[in-house]
N, CA, C and O of each residue as an XYZ file, in Angstrom:
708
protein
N     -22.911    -29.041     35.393
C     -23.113    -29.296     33.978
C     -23.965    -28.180     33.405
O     -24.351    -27.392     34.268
N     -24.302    -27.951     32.335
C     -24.240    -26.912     31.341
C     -24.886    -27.213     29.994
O     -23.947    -27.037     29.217
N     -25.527    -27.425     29.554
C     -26.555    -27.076     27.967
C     -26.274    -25.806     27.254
O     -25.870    -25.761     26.092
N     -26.540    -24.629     28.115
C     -26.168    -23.374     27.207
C     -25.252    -22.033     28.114
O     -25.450    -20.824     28.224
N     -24.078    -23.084     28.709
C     -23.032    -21.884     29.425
C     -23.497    -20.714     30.249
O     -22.835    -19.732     30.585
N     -24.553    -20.949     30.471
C     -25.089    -19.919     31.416
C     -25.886    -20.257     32.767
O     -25.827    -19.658     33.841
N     -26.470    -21.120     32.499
C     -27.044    -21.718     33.908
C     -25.981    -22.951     33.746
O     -25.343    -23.536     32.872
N     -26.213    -22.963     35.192
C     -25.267    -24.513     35.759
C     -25.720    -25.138     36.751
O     -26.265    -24.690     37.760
N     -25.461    -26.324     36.420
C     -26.171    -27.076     37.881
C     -25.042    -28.043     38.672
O     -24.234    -28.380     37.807
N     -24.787    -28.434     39.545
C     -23.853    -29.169     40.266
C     -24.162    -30.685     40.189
O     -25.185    -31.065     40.758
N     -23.338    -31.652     39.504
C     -24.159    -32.795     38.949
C     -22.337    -33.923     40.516
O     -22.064    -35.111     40.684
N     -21.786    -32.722     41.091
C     -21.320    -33.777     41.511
C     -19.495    -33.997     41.016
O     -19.133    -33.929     39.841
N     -18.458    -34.282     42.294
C     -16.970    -33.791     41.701
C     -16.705    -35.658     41.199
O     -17.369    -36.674     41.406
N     -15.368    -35.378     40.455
C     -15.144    -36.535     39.854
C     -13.908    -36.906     40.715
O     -13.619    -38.096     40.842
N     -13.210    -36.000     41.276
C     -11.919    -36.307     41.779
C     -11.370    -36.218     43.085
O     -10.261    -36.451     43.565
N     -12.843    -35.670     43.680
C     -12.617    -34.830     45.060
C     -12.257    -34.168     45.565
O     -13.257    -33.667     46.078
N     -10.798    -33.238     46.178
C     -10.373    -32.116     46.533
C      -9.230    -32.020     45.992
O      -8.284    -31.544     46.621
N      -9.112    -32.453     44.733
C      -7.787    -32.041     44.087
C      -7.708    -30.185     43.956
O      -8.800    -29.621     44.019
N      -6.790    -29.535     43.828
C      -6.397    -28.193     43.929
C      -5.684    -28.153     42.752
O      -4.584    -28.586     42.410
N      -6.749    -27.401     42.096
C      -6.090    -26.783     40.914
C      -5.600    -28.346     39.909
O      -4.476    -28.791     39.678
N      -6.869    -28.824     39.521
C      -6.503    -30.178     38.722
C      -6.974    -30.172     37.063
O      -7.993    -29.720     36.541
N      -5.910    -30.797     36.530
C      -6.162    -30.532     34.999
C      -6.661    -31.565     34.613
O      -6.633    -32.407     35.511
N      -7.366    -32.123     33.189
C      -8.114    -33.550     33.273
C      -8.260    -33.751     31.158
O      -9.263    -33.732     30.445
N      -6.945    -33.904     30.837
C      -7.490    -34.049     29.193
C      -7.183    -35.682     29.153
O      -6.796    -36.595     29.883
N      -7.700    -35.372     27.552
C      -6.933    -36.789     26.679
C      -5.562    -37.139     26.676
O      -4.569    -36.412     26.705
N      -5.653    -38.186     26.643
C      -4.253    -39.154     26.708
C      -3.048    -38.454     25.936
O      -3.244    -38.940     24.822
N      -1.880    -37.597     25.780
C      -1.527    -37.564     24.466
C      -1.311    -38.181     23.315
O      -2.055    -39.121     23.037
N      -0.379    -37.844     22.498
C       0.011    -38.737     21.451
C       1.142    -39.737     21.851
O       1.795    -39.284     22.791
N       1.514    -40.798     21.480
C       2.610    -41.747     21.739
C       4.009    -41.101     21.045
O       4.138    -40.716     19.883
N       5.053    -41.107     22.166
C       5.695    -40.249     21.970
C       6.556    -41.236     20.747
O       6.445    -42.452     20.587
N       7.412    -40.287     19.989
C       8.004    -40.835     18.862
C       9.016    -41.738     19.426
O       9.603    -41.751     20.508
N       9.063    -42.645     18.166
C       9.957    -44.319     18.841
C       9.910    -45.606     19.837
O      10.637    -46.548     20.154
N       8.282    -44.947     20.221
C       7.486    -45.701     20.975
C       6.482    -46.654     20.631
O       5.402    -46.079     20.758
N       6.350    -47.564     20.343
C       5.268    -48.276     20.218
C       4.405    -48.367     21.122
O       4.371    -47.790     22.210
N       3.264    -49.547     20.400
C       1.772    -49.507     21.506
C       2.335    -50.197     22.254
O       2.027    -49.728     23.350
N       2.985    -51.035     22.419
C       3.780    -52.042     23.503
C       2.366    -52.760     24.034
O       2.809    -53.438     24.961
N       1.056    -52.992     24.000
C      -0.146    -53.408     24.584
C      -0.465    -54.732     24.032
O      -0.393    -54.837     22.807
N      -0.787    -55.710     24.689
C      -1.471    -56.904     23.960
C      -2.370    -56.536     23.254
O      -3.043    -55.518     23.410
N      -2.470    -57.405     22.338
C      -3.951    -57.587     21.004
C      -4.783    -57.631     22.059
O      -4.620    -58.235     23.119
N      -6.278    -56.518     21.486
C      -7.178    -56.287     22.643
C      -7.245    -55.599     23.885
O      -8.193    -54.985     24.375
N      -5.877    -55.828     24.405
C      -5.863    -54.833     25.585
C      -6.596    -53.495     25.622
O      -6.464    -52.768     24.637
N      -7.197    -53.168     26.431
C      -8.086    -51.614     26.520
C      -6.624    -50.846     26.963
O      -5.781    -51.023     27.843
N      -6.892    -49.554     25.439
C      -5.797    -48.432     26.211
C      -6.213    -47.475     27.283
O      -7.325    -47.735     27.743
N      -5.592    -46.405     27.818
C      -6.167    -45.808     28.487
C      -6.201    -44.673     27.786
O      -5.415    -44.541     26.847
N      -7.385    -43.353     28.210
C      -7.841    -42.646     27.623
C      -7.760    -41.257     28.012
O      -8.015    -40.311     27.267
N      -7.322    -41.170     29.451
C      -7.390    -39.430     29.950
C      -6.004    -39.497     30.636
O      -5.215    -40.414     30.404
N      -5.702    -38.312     31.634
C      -4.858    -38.316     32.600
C      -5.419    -36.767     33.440
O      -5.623    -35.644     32.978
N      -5.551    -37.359     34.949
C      -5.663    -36.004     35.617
C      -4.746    -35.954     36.253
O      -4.265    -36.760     37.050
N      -4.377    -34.767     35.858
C      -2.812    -33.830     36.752
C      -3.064    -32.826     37.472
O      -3.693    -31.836     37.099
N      -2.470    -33.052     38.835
C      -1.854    -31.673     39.494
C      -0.803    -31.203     39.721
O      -0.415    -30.204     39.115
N       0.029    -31.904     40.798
C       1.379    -31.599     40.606
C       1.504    -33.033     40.186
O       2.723    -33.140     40.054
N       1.072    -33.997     39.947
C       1.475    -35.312     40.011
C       0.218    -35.721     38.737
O      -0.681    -34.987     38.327
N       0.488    -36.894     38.394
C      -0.485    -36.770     37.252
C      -1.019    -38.593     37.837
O      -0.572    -39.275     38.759
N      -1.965    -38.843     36.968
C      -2.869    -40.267     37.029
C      -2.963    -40.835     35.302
O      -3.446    -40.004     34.534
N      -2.704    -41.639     34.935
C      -3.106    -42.174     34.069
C      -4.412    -43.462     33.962
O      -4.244    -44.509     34.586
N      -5.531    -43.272     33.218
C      -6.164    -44.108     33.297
C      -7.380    -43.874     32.403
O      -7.364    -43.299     31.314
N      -8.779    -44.576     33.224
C      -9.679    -44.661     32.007
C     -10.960    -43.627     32.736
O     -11.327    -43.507     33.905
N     -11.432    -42.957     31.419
C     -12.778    -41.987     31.589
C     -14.071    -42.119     30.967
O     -14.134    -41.545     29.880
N     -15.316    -42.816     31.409
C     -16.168    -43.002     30.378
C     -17.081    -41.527     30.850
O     -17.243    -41.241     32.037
N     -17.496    -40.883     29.984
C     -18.801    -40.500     29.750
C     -20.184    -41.216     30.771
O     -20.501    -42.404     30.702
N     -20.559    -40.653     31.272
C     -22.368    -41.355     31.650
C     -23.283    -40.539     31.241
O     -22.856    -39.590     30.583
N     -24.460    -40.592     31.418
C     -25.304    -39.981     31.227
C     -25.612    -38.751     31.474
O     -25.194    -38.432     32.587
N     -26.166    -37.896     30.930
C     -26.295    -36.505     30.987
C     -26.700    -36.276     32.478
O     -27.576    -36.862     33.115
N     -25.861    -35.293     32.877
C     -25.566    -34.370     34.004
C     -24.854    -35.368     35.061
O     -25.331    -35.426     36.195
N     -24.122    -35.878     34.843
C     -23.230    -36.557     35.480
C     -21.944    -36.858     35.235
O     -21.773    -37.148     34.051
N     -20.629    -36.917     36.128
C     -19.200    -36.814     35.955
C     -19.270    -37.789     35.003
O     -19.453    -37.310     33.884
N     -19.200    -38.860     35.026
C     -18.806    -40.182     34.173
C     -17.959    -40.894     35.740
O     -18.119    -40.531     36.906
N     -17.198    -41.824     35.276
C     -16.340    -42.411     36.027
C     -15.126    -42.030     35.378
O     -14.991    -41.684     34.205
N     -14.120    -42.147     36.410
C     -12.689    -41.852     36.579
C     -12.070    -43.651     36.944
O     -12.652    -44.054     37.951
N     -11.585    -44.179     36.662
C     -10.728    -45.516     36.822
C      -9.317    -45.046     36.689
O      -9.082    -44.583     35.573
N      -7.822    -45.036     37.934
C      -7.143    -44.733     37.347
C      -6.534    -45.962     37.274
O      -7.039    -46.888     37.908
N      -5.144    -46.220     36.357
C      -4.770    -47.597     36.708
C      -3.854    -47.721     37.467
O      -3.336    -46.608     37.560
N      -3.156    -48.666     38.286
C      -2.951    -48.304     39.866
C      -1.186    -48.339     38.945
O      -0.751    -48.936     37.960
N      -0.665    -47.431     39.858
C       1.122    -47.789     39.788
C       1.529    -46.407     38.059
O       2.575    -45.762     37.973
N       0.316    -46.349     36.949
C       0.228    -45.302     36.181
C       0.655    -43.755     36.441
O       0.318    -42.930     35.592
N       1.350    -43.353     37.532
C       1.409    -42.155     38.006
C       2.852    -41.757     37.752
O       3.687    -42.644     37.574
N       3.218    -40.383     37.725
C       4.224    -39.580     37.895
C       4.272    -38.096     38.135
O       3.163    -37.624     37.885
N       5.075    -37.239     38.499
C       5.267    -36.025     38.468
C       5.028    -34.893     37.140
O       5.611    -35.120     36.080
N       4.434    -34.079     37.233
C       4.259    -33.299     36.175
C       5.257    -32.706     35.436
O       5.154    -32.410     34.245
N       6.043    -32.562     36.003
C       7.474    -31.781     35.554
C       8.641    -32.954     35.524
O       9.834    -32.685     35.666
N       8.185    -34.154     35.341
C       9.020    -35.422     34.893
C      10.070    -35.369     35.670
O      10.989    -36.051     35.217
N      10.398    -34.653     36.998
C      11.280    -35.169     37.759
C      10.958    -35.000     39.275
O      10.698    -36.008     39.932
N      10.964    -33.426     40.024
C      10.595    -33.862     41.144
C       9.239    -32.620     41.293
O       9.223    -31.427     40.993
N       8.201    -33.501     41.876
C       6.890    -32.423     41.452
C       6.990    -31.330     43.088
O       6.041    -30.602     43.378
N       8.228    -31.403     43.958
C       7.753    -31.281     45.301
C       8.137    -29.363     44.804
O       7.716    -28.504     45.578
N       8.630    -29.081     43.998
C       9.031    -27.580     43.231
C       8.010    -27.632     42.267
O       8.399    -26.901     41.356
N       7.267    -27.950     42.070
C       6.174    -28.229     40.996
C       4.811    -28.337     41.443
O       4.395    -29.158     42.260
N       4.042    -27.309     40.758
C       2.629    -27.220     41.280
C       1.893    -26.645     40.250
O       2.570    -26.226     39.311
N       0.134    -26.453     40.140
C      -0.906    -26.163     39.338
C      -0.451    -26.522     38.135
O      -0.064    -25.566     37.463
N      -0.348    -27.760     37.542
C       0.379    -27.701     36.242
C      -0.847    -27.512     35.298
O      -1.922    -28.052     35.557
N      -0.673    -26.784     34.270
C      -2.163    -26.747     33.345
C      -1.511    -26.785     31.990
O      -0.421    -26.281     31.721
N      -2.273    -27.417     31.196
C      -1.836    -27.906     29.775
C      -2.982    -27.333     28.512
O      -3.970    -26.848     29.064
N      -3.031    -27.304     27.710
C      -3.705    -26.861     26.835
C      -3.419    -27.453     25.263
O      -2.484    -27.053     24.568
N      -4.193    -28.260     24.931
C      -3.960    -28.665     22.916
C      -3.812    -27.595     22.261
O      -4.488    -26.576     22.403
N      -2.713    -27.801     21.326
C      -2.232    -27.330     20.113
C      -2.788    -27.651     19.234
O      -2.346    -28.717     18.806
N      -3.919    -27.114     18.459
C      -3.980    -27.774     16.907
C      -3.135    -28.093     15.814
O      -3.142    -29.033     15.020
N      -2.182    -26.794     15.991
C      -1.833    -26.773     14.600
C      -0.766    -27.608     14.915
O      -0.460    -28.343     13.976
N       0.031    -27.767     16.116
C       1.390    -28.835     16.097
C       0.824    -30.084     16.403
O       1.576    -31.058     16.403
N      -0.531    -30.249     16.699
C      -0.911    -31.476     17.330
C      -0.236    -31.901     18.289
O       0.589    -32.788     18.073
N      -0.446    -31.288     19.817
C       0.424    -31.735     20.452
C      -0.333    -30.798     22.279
O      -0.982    -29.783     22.530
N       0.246    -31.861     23.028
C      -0.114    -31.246     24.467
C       0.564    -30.374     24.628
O       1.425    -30.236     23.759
N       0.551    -29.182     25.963
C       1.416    -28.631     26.029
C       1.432    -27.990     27.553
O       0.496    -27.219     27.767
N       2.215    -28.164     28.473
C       1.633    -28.030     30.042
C       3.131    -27.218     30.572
O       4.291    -27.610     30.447
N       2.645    -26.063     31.146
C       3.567    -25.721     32.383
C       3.461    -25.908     33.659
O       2.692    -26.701     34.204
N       4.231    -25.184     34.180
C       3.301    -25.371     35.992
C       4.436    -24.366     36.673
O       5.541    -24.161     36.171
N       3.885    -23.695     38.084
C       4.719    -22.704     39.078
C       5.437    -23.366     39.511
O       5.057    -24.270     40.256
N       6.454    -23.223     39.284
C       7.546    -23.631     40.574
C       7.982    -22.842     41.133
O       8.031    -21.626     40.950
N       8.632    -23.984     42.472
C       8.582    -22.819     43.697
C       9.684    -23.409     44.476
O       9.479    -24.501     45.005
N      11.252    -22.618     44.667
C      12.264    -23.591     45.091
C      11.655    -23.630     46.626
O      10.777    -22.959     47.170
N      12.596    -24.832     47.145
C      12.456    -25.436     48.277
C      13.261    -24.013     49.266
O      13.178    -24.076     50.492
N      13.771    -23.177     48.812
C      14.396    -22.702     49.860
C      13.918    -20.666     49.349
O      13.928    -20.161     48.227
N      13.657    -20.180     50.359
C      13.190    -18.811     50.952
C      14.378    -17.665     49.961
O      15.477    -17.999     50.403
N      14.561    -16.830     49.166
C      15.475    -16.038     49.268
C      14.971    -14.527     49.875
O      13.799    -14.211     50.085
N      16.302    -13.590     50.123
C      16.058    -12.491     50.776
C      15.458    -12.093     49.811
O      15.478    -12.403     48.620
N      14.629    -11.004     50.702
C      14.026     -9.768     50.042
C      14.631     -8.530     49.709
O      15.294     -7.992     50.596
N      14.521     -7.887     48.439
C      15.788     -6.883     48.172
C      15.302     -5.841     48.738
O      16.048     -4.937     49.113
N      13.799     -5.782     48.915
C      13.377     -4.861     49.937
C      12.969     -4.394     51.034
O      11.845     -4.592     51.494
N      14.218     -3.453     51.765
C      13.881     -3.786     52.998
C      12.304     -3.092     53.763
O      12.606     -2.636     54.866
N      11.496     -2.993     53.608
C      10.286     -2.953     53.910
C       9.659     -3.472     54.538
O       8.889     -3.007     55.379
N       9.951     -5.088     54.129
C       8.984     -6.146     54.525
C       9.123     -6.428     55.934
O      10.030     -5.788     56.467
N       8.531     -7.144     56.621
C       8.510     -7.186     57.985
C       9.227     -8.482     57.918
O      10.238     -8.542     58.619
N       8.869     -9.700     57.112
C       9.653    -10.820     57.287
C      10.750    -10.622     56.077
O      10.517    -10.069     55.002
N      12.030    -11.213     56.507
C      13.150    -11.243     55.769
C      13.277    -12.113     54.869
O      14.261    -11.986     54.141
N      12.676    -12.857     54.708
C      12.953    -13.798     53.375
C      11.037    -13.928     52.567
O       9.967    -13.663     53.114
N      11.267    -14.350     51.373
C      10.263    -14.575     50.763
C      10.317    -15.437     49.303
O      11.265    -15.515     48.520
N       9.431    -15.847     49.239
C       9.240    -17.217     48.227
C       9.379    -16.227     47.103
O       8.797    -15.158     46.920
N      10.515    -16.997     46.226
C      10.331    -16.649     44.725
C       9.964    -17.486     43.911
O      10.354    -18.641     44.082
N       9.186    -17.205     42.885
C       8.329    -18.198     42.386
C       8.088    -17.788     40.812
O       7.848    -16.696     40.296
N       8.235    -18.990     40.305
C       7.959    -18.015     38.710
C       7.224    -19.378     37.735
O       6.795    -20.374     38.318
N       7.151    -19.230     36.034
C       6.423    -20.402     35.345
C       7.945    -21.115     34.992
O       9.052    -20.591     34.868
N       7.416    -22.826     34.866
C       8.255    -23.503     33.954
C       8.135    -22.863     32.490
O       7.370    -22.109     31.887
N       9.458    -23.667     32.224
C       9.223    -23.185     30.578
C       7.992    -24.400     29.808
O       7.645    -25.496     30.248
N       7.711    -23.942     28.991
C       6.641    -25.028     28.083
C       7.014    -26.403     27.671
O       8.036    -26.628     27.023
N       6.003    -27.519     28.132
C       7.033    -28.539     27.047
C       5.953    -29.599     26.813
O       4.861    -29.891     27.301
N       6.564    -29.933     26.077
C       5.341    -31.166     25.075
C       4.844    -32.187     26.072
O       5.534    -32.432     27.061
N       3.843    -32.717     25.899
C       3.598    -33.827     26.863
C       3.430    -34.955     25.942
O       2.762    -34.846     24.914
N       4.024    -36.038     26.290
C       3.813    -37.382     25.007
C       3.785    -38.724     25.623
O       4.796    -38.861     26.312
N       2.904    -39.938     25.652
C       2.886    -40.813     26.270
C       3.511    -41.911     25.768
O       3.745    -42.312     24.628
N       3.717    -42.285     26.793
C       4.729    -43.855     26.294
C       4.162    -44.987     27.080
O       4.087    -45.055     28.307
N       3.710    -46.013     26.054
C       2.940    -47.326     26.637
C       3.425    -48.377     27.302
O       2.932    -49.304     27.944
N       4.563    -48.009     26.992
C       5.414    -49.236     27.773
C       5.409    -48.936     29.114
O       4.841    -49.735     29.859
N       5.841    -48.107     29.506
C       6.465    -47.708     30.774
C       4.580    -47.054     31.464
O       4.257    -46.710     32.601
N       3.918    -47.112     30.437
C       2.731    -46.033     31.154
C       3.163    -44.896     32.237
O       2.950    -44.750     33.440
N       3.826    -44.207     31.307
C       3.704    -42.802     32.071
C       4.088    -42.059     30.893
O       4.300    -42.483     29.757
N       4.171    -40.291     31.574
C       3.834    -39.343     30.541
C       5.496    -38.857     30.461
O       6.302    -38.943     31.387
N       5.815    -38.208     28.784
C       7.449    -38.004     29.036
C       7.361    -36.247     28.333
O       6.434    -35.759     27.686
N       8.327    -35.771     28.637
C       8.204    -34.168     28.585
C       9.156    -33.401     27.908
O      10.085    -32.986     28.600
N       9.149    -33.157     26.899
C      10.009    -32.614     26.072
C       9.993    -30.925     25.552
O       9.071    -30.558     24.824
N      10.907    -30.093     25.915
C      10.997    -28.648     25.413
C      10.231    -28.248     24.147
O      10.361    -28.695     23.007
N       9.378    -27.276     24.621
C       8.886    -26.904     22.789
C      10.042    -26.357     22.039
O      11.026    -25.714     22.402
N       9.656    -26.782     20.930
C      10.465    -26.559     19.460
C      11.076    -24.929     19.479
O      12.173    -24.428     19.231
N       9.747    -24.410     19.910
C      10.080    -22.797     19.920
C      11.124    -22.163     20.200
O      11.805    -21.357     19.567
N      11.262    -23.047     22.245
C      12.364    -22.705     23.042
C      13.508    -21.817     22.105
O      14.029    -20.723     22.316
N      13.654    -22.802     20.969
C      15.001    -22.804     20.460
C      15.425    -21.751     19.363
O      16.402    -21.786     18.615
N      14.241    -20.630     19.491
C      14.469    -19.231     19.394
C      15.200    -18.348     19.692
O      15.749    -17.470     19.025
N      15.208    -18.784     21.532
C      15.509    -18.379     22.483
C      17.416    -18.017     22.058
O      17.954    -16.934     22.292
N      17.889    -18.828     21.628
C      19.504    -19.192     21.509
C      19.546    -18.652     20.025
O      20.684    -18.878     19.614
N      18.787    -18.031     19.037
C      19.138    -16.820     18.421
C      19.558    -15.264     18.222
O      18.766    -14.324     18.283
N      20.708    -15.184     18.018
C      20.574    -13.648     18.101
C      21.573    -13.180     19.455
O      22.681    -13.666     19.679
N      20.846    -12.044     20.349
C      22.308    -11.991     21.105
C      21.930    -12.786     22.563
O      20.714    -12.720     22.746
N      22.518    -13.399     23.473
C      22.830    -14.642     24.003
C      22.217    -13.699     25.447
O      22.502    -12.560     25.819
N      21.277    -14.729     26.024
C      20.862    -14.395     26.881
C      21.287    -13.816     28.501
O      20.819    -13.258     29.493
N      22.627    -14.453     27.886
C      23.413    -13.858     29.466
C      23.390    -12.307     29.440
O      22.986    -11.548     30.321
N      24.096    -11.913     27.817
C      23.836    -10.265     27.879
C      22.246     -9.624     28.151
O      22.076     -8.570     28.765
N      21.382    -10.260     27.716
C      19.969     -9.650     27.413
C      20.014     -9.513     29.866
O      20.082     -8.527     30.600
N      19.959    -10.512     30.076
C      19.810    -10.786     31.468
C      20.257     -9.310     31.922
O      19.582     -8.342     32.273
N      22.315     -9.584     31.722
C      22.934     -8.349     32.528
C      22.344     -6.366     31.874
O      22.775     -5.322     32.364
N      21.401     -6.466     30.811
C      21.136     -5.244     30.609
C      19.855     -4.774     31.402
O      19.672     -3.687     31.950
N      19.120     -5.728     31.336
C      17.780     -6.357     32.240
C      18.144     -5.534     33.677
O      17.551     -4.629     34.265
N      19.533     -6.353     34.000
C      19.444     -5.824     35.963
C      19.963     -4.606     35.551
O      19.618     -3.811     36.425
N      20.743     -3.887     34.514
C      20.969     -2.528     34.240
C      19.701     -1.451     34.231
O      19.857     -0.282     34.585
N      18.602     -1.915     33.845
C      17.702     -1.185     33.697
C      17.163     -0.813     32.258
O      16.218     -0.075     31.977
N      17.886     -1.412     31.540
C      17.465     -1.016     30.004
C      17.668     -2.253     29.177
O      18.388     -3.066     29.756
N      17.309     -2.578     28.170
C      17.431     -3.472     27.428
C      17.784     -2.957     25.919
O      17.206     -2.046     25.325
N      18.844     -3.735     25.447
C      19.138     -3.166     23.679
C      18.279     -3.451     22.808
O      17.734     -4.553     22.748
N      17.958     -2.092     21.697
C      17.059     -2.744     20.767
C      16.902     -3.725     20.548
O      17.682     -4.575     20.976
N      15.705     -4.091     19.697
C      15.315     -5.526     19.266
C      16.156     -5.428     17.490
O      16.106     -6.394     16.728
């Protein structure tokens, strides 16, 4: 913990040996969703993700201390909303101006391809690159988190079509912008 970002003191982990773990607010309820919650029911308030995420509750305690973590049991899913075992470090970051979560993460296929160069001593090697971006939005019913393409993406499919941009790419040159 921290007063003025420069000294720090170790007040103690909240989650234990998670690797590479992200820890915000709940998002927004995704559209067409209701609260689905009984009158009164306590909602929940955070979610910590790694490759797999937790939904549940975070209070605050007293100065220089984690707070508590409560998750609620069965609240869980994959970060990449389908299979997290290609899915890892997912990190998210708020949008102000769209109001909105926004999380990628490395993936990493299940299977080795060759190396184009022969150099290497071992013949195959992990290729690995980012997901594309996508909204994170919660849904109360089901309590879990649902993942939708940013708006932006859809830039992408303006103009000239990515298969050509690709084949000029492995050519070595790319056509003006």
């Amino acid at each position: 913990a921290s007063t003025d970002f420069t000294r720090w003191d170790y007040v103690g982990g909240l989650f234990g040996n998670a690797e590479c773990p992200d820890f915000f607010p709940l998002p927004r309820v995704c559209d067409g969703c209701d609260e689905g919650r009984a009158a009164g029911a306590m909602a929940p308030n955070y979610v910590h993700a790694t490759a797999y995420y937790q939904i549940g509750f975070y209070n605050e305690s007293e100065r220089n201390s984690t707070g508590t973590w409560t998750p609620i049991e069965g609240a869980t899913g994959n970060m990449d909303g389908d299979d997290a075992a290609s899915f890892y470090a997912a990190k998210s970051f708020y949008d102000p101006v769209g109001d909105r979560r926004i999380t990628w993460g490395w993936l990493r296929p299940d299977t080795p391809m060759p190396k184009s160069n022969s150099t290497y001593k071992d013949p195959t090697v992990q290729t690995n690159c980012n997901s594309l971006p996508r909204e994170v939005r919660y849904d109360p019913r089901l309590e879990r988190l649902t993942f939708f393409p940013v708006g932006e993406l859809a830039r992408l499919h303006v103009g000239a079509p990515l298969a050509r941009l690709a084949r000029a790419a492995a050519r070595g040159h790319l056509p003006p912008a």
